[in-house]
C-alpha positions as a printed Julia matrix, in Angstrom:
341×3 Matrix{Float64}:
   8.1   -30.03  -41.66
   8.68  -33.15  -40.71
   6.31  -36.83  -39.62
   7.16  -38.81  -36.95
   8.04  -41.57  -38.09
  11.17  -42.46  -41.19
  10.09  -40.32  -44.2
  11.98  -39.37  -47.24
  12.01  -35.81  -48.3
  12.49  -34.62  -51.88
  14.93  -31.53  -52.25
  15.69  -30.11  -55.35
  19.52  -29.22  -55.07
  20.05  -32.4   -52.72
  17.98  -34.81  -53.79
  16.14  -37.47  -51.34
  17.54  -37.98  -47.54
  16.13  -40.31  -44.79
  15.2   -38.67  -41.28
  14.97  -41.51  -38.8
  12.04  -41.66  -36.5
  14.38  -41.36  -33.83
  15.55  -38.06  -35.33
  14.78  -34.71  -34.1
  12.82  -33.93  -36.34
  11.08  -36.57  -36.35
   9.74  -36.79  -32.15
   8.85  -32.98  -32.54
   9.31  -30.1   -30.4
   6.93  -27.95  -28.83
   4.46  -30.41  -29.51
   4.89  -29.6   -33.32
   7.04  -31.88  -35.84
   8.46  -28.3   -37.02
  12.04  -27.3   -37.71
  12.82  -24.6   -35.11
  13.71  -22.22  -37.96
  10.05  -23.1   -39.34
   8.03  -22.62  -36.21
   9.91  -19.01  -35.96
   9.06  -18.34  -39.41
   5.42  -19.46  -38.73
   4.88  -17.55  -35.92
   6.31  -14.48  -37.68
   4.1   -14.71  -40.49
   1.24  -15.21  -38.34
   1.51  -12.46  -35.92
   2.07  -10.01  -38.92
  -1.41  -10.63  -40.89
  -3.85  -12.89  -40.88
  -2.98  -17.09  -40.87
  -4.49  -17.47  -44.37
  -2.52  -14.5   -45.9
   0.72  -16.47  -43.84
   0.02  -19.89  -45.93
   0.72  -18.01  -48.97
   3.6   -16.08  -47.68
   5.28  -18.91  -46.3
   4.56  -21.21  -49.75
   5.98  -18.0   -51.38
   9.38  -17.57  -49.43
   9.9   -21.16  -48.29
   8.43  -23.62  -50.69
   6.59  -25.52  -47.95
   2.96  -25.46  -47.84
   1.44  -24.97  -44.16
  -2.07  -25.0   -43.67
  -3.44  -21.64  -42.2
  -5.04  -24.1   -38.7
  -1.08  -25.04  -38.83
  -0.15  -21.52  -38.39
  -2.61  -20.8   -35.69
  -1.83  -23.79  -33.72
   1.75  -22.36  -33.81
   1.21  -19.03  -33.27
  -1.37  -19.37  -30.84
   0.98  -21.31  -28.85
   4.0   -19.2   -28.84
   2.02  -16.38  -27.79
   1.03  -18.08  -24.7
   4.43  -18.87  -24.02
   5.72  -15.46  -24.19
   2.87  -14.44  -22.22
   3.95  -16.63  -19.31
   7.75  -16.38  -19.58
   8.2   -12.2   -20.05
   8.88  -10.17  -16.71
   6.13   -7.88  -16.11
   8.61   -5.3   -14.88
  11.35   -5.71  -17.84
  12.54   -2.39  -19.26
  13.28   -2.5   -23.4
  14.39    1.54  -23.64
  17.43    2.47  -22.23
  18.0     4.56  -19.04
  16.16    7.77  -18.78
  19.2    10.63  -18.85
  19.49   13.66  -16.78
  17.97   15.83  -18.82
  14.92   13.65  -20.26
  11.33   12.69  -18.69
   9.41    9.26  -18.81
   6.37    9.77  -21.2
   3.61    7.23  -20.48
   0.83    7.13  -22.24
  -2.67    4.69  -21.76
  -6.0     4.09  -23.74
  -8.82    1.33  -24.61
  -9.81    0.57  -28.2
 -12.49   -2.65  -28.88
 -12.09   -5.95  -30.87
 -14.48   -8.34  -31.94
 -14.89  -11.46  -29.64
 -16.22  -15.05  -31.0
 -19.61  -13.95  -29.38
 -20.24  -11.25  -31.27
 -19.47   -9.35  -28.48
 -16.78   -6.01  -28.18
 -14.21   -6.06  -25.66
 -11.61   -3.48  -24.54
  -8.13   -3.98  -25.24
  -6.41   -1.66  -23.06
  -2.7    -0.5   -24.59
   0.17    1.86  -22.51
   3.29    3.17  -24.3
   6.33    4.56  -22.72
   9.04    6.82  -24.97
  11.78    9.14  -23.84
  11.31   12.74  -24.58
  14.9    12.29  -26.25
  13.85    9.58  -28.88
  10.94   12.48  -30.06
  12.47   13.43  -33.09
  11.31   16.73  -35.12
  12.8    17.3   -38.69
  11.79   20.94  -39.78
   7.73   20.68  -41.01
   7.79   17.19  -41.04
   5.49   15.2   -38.97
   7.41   14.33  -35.7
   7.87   10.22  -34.9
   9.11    8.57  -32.02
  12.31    6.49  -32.89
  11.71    3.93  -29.86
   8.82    3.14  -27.19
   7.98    0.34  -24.86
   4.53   -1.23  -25.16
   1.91   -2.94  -23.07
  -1.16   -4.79  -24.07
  -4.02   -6.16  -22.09
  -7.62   -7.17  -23.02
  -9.01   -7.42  -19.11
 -10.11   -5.45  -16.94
  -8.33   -1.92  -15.83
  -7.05   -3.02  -12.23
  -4.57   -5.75  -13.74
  -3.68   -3.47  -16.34
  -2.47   -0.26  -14.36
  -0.52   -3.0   -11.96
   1.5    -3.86  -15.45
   1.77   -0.34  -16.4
   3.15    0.55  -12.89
   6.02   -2.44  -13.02
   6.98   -1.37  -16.16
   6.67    2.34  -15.07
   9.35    1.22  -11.9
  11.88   -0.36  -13.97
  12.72    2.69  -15.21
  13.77    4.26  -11.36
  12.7     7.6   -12.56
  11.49   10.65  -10.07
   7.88   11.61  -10.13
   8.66   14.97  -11.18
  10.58   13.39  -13.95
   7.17   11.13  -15.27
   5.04   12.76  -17.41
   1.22   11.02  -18.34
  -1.14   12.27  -21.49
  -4.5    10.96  -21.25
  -8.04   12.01  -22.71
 -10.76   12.17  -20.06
 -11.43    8.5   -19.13
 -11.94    8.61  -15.53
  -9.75    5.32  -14.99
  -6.88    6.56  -16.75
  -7.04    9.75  -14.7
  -7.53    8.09  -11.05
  -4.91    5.6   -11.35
  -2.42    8.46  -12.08
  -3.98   10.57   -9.19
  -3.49    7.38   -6.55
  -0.06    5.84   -8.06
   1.59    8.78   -9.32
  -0.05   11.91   -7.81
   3.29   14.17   -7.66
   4.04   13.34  -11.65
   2.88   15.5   -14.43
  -0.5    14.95  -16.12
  -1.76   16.5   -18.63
  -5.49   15.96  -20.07
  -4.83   15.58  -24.39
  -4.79   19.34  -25.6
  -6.1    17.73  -28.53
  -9.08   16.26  -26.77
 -10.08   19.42  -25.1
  -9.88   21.24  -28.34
 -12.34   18.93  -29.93
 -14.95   18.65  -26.98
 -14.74   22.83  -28.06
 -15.46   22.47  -31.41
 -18.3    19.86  -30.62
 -20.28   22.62  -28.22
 -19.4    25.75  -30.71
 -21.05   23.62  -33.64
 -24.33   22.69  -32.02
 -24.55   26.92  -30.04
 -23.25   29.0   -33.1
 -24.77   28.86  -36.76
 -22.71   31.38  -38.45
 -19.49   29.5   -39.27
 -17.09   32.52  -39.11
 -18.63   33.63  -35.79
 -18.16   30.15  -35.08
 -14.71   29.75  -35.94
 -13.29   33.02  -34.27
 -15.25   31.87  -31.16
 -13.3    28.89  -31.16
  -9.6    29.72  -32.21
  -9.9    32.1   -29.67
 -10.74   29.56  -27.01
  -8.31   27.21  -28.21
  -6.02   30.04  -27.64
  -6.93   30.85  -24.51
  -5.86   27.22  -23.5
  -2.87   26.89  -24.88
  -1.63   30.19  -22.67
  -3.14   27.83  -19.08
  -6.55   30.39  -19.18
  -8.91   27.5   -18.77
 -10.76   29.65  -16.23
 -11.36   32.63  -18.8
 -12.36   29.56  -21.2
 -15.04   28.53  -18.55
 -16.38   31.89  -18.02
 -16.78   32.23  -21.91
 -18.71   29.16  -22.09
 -21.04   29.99  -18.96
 -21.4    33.78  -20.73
 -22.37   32.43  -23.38
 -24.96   29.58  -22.47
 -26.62   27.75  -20.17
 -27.0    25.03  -22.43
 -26.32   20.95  -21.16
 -24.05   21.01  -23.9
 -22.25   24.38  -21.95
 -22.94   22.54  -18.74
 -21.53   19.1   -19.83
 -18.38   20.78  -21.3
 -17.91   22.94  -18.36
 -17.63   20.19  -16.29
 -15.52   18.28  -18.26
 -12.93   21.33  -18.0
 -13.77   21.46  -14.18
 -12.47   18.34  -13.3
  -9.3    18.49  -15.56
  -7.92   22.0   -14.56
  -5.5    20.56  -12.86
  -4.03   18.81  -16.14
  -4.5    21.53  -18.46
  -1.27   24.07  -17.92
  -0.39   23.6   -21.26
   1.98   26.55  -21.52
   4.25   24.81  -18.64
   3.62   21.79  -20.42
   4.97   23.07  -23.4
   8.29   23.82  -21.91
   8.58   20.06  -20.3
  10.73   17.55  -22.23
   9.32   17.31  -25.76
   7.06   19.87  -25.06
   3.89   16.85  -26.42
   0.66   17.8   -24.9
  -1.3    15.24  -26.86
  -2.03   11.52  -27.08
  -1.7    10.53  -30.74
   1.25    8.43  -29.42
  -1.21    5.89  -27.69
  -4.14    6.58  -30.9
  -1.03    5.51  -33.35
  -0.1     2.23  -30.32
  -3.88    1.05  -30.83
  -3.5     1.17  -35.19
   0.44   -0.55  -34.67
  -0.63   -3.02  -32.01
  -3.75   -3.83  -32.59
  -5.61   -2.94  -35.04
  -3.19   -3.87  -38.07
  -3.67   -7.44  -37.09
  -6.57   -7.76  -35.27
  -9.31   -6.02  -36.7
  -9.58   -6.79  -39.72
 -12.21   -7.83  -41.82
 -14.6   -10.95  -40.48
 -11.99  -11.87  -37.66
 -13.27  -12.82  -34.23
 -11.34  -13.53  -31.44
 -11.46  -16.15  -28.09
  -9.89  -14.3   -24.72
  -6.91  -16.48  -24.53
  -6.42  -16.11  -29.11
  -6.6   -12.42  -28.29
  -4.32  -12.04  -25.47
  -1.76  -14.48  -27.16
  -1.72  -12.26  -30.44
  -1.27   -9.26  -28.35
   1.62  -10.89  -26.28
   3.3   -11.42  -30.13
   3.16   -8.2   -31.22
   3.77   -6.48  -27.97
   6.94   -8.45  -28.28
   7.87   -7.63  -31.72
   6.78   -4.0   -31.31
   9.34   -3.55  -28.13
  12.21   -4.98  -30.84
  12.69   -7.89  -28.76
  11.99  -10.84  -31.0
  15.29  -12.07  -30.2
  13.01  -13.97  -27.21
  10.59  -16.05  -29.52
  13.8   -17.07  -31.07
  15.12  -18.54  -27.98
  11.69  -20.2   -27.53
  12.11  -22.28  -30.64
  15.8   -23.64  -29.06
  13.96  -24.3   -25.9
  11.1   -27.41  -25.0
   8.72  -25.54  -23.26
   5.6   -27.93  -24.09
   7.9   -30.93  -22.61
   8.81  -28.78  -19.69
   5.55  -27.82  -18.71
């Protein structure tokens, strides 16, 4: 780092050189007397854990001691930056191929706010089924997705989805949305993409099955057949035998509640088609494993509270470094945007 005004620096290998205050690095840039390889190295540490834990990194790697408000100011500002200069619509994956669908998943997980209060932070991810890779037993894993991340309210966060959604060009028949049952997630599909595929998280049904058996059946074998043969009985698109089982078998609000819950999802719960579609994925732990990645690796951990604008600006960072496109904070440091605004 360097002051605005002529200072001498010690190096070790060079020894001491003069920067003149007229100097680069001595008016600043960005509103910061940084380097531009510093303030890329700051914000780097900073949007990976916590600006405290970046002091000592940076100290570590670089020899120069930052101050952890340093590293916020500089991170915090960069994240606003990228928030204001990315294209809503920009595509990161490459084309989707003839014989490939769009997945595009959605889901809300809560952060602390300064005011003690939780707020949603709403987080899409798009992946083709050809970058799902399966190696024998092993757990599958996506090699690359596209992310979005938005604490604020549902409306501005669909319209995001749906540019990034576009810049992909792809049919309807050719889109293909996981959700669980959260009735936003499912309308916005319904009114912006109502000819695409949507499936309601096999996953999630499974477990609102398991809930009901628990609390109706207190022999756990009876229990247990009851439900793998449910759970069967969905997997081969026999959610209608599933909701006759339920009614035969109580009258319940727990049979009620879970009855409607199937009621209103039929429609996204052909799981043997869907099993046959592209990947054949039928549940959301894409988005569940988005929300740990994204956001709660950074942003939840322990005391932290977060402003609206801190959040969004954090998210904005690791949005950008989770689509592999860091390559644009880099080209933030070689520009002036403080000056230019």
């Amino acid at each position: 780092m360097f002051h605005a005004m002529s200072v001498k620096k010690n190096l070790t290998t060079l020894g001491w050189i003069e920067v003149n205050n007229q100097h680069p690095f001595s008016t600043g840039h960005n509103g910061f007397q940084i380097s531009s390889l510093m303030q890329e190295q700051i914000v780097y540490v900073g949007h990976l854990d916590c600006y405290q834990k970046g002091n000592e990194i940076l100290e570590k790697l670089t020899s120069v001691k930052v101050s952890a408000s340093q590293i916020y100011r500089v991170t915090d500002a960069y994240g606003e930056q990228i928030g204001k200069t990315t294209d809503p619509g920009e595509r990161t994956l490459p084309p989707v191929m003839e014989n490939e669908v769009l997945y595009v998943e959605a889901d809300g997980g809560m952060i602390l706010t300064r005011k003690d209060e939780w707020k949603e932070v709403k987080v899409g991810r798009l992946f083709k089924s050809g970058d799902c890779i399966h190696a024998g037993e092993k757990p599958g894993w996506i090699r690359h997705s596209q992310y979005k991340a938005l604490l604020g309210n549902s409306k501005t966060f669909c319209q995001q989805m749906e540019d990034m959604i576009d810049a992909y060009r792809v049919n309807n028949e050719k889109l293909v949305f996981i959700s669980d049952g959260a009735p936003w997630i499912k309308n916005w599909i319904e009114d912006a993409y109502p000819q695409a595929i949507s499936i309601l998280d096999y996953y999630h049904a499974a477990e609102h099955l398991h809930g009901f058996a628990e609390k109706h059946f207190k022999d756990e074998k009876k229990r247990k057949r009851w439900t793998e043969k449910q759970k069967e009985l969905l997997l081969q698109s026999k959610v209608a035998n599933v909701i006759k089982n339920i009614k035969r078998l109580s009258d319940s609000k727990e049979a009620l509640q879970l009855i409607e819950y199937y009621e209103s999802n039929k429609q996204r719960m052909d799981y043997s088609r869907y099993k046959k579609i592209g990947a054949g994925i039928m549940g959301s732990g894409a988005i569940e494993s988005a929300h740990r990645t994204v956001v709660q690796k950074r942003m939840k951990l322990s005391g932290q509270r977060w402003s609206g604008a801190g959040a969004q600006n954090m998210l904005n960072l690791r949005v950008t470094s989770m689509n592999e496109r860091w390559d644009k904070i880099i080209a933030l440091t070689k520009t002036d945007f403080k000056r230019a605004a």
